[in-house]
N, C-alpha and C positions, 0 to 999 in steps of 0.2 A: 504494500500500500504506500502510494506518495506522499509524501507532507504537503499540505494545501500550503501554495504561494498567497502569501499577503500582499494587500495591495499597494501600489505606490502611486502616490498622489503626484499629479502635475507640481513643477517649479514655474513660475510665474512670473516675470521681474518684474518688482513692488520694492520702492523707496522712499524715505520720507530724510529729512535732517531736519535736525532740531538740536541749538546749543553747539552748533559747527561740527557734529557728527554724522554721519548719514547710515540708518538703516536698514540692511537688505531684509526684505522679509519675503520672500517667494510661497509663503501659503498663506497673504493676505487673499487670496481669493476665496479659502473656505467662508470668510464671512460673507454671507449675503446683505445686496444691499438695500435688500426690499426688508431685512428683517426689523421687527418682529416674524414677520413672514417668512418662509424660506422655501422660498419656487425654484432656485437656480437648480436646472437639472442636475449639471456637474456636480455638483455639492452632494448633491442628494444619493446620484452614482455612487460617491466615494464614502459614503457615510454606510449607504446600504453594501456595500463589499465591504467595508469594513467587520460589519454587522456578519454578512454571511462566511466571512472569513474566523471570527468567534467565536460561532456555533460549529465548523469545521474542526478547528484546534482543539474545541473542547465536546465535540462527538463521542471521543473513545471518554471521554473520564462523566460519560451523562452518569453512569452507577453509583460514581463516587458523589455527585452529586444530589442526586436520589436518597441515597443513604443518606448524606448531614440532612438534606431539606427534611426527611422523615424522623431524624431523631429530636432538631429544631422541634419541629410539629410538634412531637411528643411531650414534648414541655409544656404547650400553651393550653390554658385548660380553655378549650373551646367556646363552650357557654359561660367565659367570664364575665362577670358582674361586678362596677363601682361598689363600695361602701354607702347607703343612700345618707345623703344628707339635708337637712331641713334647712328650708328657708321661707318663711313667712306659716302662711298656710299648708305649706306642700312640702314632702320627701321626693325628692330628687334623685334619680340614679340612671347609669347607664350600662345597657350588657349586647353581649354577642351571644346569638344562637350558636347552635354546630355549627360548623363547615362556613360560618357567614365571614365574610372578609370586613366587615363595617359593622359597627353598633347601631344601638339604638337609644333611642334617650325617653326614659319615662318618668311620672309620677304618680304619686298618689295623697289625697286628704291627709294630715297630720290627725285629725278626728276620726281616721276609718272611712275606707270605703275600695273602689277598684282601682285598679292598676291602668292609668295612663296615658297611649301612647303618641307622647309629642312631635316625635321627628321619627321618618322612616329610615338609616340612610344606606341599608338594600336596595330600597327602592328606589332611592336616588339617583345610585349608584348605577343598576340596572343597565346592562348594554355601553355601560363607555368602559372605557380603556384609562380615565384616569377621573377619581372623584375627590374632595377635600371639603373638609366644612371646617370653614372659616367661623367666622363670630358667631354667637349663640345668645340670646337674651331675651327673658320673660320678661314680660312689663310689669310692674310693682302690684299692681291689682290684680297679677297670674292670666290674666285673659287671653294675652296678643304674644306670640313668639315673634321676633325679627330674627331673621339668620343670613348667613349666605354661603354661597357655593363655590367653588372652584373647577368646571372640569376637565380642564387644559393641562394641568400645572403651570399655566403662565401666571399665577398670582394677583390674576383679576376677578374678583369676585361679584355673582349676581346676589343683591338684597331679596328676600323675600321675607311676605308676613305672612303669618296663619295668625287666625282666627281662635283662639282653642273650646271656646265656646260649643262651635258650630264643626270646628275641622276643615273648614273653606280657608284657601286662600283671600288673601285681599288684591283686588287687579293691579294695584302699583307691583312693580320690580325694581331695581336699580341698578344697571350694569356698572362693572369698570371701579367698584370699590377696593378698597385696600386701608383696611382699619376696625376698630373694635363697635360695637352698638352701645350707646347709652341713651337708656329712657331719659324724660322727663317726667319729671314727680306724678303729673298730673295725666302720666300715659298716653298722651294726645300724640306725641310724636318722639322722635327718635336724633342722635346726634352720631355722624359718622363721615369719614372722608373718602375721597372719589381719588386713583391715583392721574394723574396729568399724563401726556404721551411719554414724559420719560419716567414714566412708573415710581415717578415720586409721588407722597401723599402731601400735596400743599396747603391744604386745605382743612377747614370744617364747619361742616353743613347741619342743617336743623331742618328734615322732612316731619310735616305733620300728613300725619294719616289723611286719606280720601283725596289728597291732592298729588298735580301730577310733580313728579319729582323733578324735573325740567325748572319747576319755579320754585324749586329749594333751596333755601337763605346760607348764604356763606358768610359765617359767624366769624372765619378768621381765614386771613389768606396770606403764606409766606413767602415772601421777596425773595430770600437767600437760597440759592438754588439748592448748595448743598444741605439744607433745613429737613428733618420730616417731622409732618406732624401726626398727634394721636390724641386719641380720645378715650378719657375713663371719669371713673366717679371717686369723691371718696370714702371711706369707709360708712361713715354716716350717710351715705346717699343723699345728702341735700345740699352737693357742692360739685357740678359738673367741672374735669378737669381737662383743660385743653393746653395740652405741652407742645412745644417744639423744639428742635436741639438737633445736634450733631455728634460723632464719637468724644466730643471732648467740653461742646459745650448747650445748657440747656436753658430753658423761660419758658416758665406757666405762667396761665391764665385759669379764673375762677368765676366761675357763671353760676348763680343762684339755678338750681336744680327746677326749681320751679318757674323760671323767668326765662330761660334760653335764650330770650332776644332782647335782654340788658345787657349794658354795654361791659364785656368781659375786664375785672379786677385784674392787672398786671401783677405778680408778689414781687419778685424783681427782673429788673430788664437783663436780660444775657450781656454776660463777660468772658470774652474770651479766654478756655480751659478752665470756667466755673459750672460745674453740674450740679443741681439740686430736685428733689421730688419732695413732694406736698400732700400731708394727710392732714385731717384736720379732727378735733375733739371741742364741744362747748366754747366756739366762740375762736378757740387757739390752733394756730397752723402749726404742724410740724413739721421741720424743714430738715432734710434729712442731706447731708450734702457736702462738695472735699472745697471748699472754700479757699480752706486755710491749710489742708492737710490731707495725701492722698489715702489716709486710712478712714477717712469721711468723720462729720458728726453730727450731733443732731444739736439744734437749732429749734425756737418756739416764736411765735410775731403774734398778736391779734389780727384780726382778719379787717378788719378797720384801717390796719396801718402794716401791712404787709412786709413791708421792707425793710421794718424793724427787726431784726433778728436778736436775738438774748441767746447764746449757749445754754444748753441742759445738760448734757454729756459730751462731753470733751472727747477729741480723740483720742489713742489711744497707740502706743508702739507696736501692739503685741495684736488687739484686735481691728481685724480690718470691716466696719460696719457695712453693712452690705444691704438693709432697707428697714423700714418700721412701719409697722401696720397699727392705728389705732382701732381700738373699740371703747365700751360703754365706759368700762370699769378701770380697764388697763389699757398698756398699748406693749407692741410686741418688737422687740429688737434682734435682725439678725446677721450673723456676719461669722466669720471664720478665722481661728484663733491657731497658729501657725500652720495653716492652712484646714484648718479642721472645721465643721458646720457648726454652729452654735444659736440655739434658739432662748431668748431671756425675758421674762416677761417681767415689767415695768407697773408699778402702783400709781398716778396719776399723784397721792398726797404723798407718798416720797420717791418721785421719779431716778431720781439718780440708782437707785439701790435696786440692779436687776438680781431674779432669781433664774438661774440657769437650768434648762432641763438636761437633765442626766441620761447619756447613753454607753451600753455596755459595751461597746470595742475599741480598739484603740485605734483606729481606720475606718471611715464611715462615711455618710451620706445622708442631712435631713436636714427637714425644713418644715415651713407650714404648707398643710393642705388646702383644700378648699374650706374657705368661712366666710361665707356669705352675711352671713347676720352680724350686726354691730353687737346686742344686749346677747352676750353668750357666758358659762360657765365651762363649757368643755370647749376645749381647741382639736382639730382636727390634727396630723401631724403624721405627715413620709419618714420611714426611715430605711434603708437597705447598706449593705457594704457587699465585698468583693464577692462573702461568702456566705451572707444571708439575705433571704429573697428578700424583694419589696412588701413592706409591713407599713400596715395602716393602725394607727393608736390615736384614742382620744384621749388627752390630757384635762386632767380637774383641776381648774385655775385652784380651788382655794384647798383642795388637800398636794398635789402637786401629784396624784398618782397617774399612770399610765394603764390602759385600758389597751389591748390588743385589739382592734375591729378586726383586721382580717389579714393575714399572711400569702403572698402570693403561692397559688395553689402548681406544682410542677407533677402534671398524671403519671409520668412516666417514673418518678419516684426524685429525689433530689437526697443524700447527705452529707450535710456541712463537715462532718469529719473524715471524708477523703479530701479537703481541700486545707489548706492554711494560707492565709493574708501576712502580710509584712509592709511597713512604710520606710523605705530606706530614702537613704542622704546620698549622692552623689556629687563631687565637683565637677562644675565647668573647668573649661580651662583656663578662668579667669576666675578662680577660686571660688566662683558662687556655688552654694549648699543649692543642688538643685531637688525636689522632692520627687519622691518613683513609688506608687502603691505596684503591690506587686501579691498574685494570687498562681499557683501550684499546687500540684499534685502531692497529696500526702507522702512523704516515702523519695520525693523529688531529690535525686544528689545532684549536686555542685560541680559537675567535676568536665561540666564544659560541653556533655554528649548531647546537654538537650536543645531542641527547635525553640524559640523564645519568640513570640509573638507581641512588637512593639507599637504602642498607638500615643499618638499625641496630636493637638489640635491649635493652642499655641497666636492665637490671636484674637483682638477684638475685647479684648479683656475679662471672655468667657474661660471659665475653670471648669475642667474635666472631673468630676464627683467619679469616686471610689464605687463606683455602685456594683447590682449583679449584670448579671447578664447569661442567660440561659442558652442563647447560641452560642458563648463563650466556650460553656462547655463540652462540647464537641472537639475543639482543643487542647483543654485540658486533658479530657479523659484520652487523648493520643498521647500524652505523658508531653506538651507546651506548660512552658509559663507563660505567663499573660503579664505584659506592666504597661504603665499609663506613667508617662514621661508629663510632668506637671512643668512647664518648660514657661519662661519667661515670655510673654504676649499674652497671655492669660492673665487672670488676678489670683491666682490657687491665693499667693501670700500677702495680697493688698495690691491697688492700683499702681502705686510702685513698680510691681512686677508685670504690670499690663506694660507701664508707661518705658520701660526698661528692655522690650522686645517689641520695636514701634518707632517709625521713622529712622532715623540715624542708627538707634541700635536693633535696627531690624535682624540683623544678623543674628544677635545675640540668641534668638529664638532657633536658630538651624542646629550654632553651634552645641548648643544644652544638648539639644536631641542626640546628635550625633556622638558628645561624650557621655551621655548618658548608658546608650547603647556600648561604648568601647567599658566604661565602668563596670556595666551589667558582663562584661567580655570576663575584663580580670578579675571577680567575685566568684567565678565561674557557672556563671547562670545558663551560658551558652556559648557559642564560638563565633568567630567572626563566618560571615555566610549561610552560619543558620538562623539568621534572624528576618522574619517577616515583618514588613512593616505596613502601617495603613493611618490616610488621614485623608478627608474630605472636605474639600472647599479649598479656605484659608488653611488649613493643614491637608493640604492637596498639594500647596503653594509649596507646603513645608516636604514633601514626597518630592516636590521636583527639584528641590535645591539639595535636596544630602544625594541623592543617585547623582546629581554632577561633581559633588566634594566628595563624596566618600562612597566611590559605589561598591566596594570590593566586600562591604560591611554586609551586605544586605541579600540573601536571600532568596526573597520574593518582596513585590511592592505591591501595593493594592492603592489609586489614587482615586477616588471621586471625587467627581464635578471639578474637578484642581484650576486654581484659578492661577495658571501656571504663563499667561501670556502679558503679566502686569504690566510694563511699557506700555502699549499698544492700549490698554483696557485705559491705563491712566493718562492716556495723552487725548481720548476721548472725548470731552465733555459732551458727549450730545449721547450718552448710554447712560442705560435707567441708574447706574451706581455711582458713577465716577467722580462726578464734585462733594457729595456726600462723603465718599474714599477719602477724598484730598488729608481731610486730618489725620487718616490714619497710616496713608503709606507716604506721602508727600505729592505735589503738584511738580511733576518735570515739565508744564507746557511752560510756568514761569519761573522756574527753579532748576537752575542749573546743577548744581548741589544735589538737589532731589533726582534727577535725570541721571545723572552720574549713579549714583545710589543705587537706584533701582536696577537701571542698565548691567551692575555688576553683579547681582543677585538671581536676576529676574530667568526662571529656570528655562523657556523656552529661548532667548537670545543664549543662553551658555550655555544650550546643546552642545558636546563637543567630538569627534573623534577618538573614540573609549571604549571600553567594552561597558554595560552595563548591565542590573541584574533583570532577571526578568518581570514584567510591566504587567498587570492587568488596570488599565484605563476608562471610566465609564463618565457619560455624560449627557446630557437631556436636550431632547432639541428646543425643546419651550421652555428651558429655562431660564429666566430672564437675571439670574445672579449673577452665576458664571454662566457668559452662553457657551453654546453648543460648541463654537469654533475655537475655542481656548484649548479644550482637548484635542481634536481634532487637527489641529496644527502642531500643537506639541507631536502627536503620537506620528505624526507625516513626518517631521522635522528629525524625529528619533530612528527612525526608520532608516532615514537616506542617511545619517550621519554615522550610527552607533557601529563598532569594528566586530562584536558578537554574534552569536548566533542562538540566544535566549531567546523565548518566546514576548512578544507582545501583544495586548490585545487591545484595540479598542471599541467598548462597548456603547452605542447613542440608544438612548430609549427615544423611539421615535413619539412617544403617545404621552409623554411627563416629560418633568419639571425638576427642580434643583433636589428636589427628596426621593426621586426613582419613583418605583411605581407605587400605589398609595393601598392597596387593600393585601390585611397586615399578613395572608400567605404569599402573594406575590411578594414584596417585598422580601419576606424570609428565604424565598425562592435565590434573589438575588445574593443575597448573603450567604449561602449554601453553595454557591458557585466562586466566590471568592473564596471560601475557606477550602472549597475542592483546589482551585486554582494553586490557594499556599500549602497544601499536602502534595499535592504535584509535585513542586517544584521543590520542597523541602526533602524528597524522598520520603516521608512517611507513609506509612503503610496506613488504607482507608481504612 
């Protein structure tokens, strides 16, 4: 039997100079330049061989994949059900039938009575190829659901109301949203934002029912291109919250819940690298926010005089605050204490003085759950780590006890004592203590033999939480370790450590990874070459820059969505991301500094003449984050250049969006084919 030839993509010559360099780029033609659209035949040729070249390479290993997808499966209890939770009049909860790929959402009377059923979204779902439910929200008086859809993955969503009275529809729709729902008090209408053609949210709007949405009031409209805006409530529902900001900086506004078309209260005007968020309790706003200090604090004003700020709790070295939620009695402080989850609830007559809840591992993952209601005695509350499933507990504000609701259920059986967790230290090679949770087979030796499966994410100043993960184990049980490289671009240890793997010290975030991995080398976790690695998106970014610095480390790679063509994306501004970006990667159309920067990082320009390890590459055609052609030219680009003869693949979902496909076995599908892919290529045995 032959080896299927993959395909090679036309060279084009395409050049641009900018800053007195001039860049060849021969696969600017995969972007199309009708897109969002994307008619160009060629493109489409080349994406679809791509595709049938995929399915060719990974024909003989369908068994292997067969098997993880079936033992995945086995894990997920089918007919799972939410914890129901009350809010007003009603018990609230959502489940899956057998075999269904999508929930459902139901309720029932707190007084007794039937069961429900609010949203179908089977039926939603029904006949496409990709579905998503966006925003969700009852009206205060339980009557009217607003939601809306997605069925592209393009991240454009249609409004719809039900009735729940009746179970009718109401004839308004509202295409082209992109933002959350909030009622007004008085459930006449609804407050939500529309995204503009470059998939920014600029906006926010106030549709009152029975009218056509064409003549709905734009309550706030933003100048600043890179700006988004959003819409919530706060805790007390009687203070509509309408934000806008960027990665580094923010400004609320505050609309009486029951007035939507008073003129929106300003709390402060935006200051360049000043973030703050706004809850509010009896009159007093709580301003939660890194003002003065990247480990954030909290701040109190009158609502009268906004912009008065008084300190309540001081920041803090060691905690880095990470949000506060008030309610009736208390208010709730959360944030992560050298890099650890920490939830503390706060007494309103001695605020300074939190009580911390208490959890049994020393490696974790928790927060608050859903809590809808302001006057509450029990708190909802997640907890999981590396080696105990996802667990739902309600805590008793005034005894402080914890209450198990429900343990994630694994049919196929699950025990924590074939596995053990550990949080190790590793240096950079600029001596930063970098943090590594790390999960292994009971009986696991050191001694260098085993495959070690590496993940990091590494940007945006999102932290990778310790948690489970039940596909995980499918690796494990082949005798992998599993670690989660907690790498600087992230906040694991405070904004600090966002702001420390980010513009100039962008690097900073590759190198951690890559000595992370050499540390995990001589501890002897594994060997150089048996290490898999994977990251998606912005840690796709992070896949394409260690396979050009260090490829000999690696394995196998696994990149999605990888937004691996950063120059080109940042030199943009007319794509739905790019001026938004600006703060977080730099601006090279008026920064030379930045241009240089990027230029020398950016993975697809340092393609080079090298052997590299083997690729599996996937990517959405409607995805409007990273588009389609980011991978798409990386994997062309790799192709014609790389001196090996390891396998690459690249995979486009021609029917989704930046999250692959959306109904939760297909997806598992997907993920069963990556893990086939790294037993492949690791030699282990299925």
């Amino acid at each position: 039997m032959t080896n299927p030839t993959p395909p090679v993509a036309d060279r084009r010559p395409h050049s641009f100079t900018a800053h007195g360099h001039t860049i060849e780029d021969p696969y600017a033609w995969l972007k199309d330049p009708n897109y969002p659209e994307v008619t160009d035949p060629d493109i489409l040729a080349y994406l679809e061989a791509e595709n049938a070249y995929f399915e060719a390479v990974m024909a003989p290993h369908a068994p292997l994949v067969d098997t993880i997808y079936e033992e995945m499966k086995a894990r997920i209890k089918e007919d799972e059900s939410s914890v129901p939770q009350k809010d007003g009049d009603w018990l609230y909860w959502t489940a899956f039938e057998t075999g269904g790929q999508y929930r459902k959402w139901w309720r029932k009377p707190v007084a007794g009575g039937p069961d429900e059923l609010l949203l179908d979204e089977p039926s939603l779902a029904d006949g496409k190829e990709y579905f998503r439910l966006g925003a969700f929200a009852v009206s205060n008086d339980g009557t009217k659901l607003a939601y809306a859809i997605d069925d592209s993955g393009a991240e454009r969503f249609e409004v719809r109301v039900k009735d729940l009275t009746t179970d009718e529809h109401l004839p308004e729709t509202i295409p082209g949203m992109l933002s959350d729902i909030v009622w007004t008090s008085d459930d006449a209408g609804f407050l939500y934002g529309l995204a503009n053609e470059q998939w920014r949210t600029d906006n926010a709007r106030f549709h009152r029912l029975g009218t056509d949405p064409a003549d709905d009031v734009v309550l706030f409209h933003e100048a600043d291109e890179g700006f988004r805006v959003a819409v919530a409530e706060t805790s007390a529902r009687n203070w509509i919250v309408i934000a806008t900001g960027d990665h580094v900086t923010s400004e609320v506004y505050l609309l009486p819940a029951n007035d939507p078309l008073a003129k929106p209260i300003l709390v402060a005007p935006r200051i360049t690298g000043r973030e703050y968020d706004v809850d509010e309790h009896d009159g007093v706003l709580f301003i939660h926010t890194n003002d003065t200090d990247p480990m954030w604090r909290l701040c109190t004003a009158p609502v009268e005089r906004p912009g008065e700020w008084t300190e309540l709790i001081a920041p803090s070295p060691h905690f880095y605050m990470t949000g506060v939620e008030c309610y009736r009695d208390f208010f709730i402080v959360e944030g992560r204490e050298d890099g650890l989850d920490q939830v503390a609830l706060h007494r309103y007559e001695a605020p300074t003085q939190g009580r911390r809840i208490g959890f049994p591992e020393a490696s974790y993952a928790a927060g608050l759950g859903d809590n809808p209601e302001y006057a509450v005695d029990t708190l909802r509350l997640g907890y999981e780590s590396m080696v105990t499933p996802g667990t739902v507990y309600d805590y008793d504000v005034a005894t402080g006890a914890l209450t198990v609701r429900k343990v994630q259920e694994i049919p196929s059986g699950y025990d924590a004592a074939k596995y053990r967790t550990e949080r190790l230290k590793i240096a950079a090679r600029d001596g930063t203590q970098i943090p590594v949770s790390i999960v292994y087979p009971a009986g696991f030796e050191k001694n260098g033999t085993a495959p070690l499966f590496l993940y990091a994410y590494g940007a945006y100043g999102y932290a990778i939480p310790p948690g489970f993960s039940t596909g995980r184990l499918s690796l494990l049980d082949r005798g992998f370790a599993f670690a989660i490289a907690h790498i600087r671009g992230g906040d694991d240890l405070g904004q600090q450590w966002y702001h420390d793997g980010k513009l100039e010290k962008r690097t900073n975030t590759f190198n951690d990874f890559v000595d992370v991995a050499r540390g995990l080398v001589a501890q002897g976790w594994t060997s150089e070459g048996k290490i898999a690695i994977s990251g998606a998106s912005a840690g796709g970014e992070l896949m394409g820059a260690v396979v050009n610095s260090d490829p000999e480390l690696w394995g196998a790679v696994v990149a999605g969505v990888p937004f691996v063509d950063v120059l080109n994306t940042m030199m943009d501004p007319e794509l739905p991301l790019t001026p938004g970006e600006w703060p977080e990667w730099g601006n090279p159309i008026e920064d030379a500094a930045a241009f240089a920067l990027i230029r020398g990082y950016d993975p697809y320009q340092n393609v080079r003449a090298q052997d590299y390890p083997p690729l599996f590459i996937s990517g959405g055609l409607n995805d409007p984050r990273v588009t389609y052609w980011e991978p798409a030219k990386w994997a062309a680009k790799l192709r014609a250049t790389k001196t090996d003869n390891n396998v690459l693949l690249l995979k486009t979902i021609m029917g989704a969006g930046h999250g692959g496909k959306s109904g939760r076995f297909d997806s598992l599908r997907e993920t069963a084919e990556e893990h086939a892919f790294v037993l492949w290529q690791l030699g282990v045995e299925g």
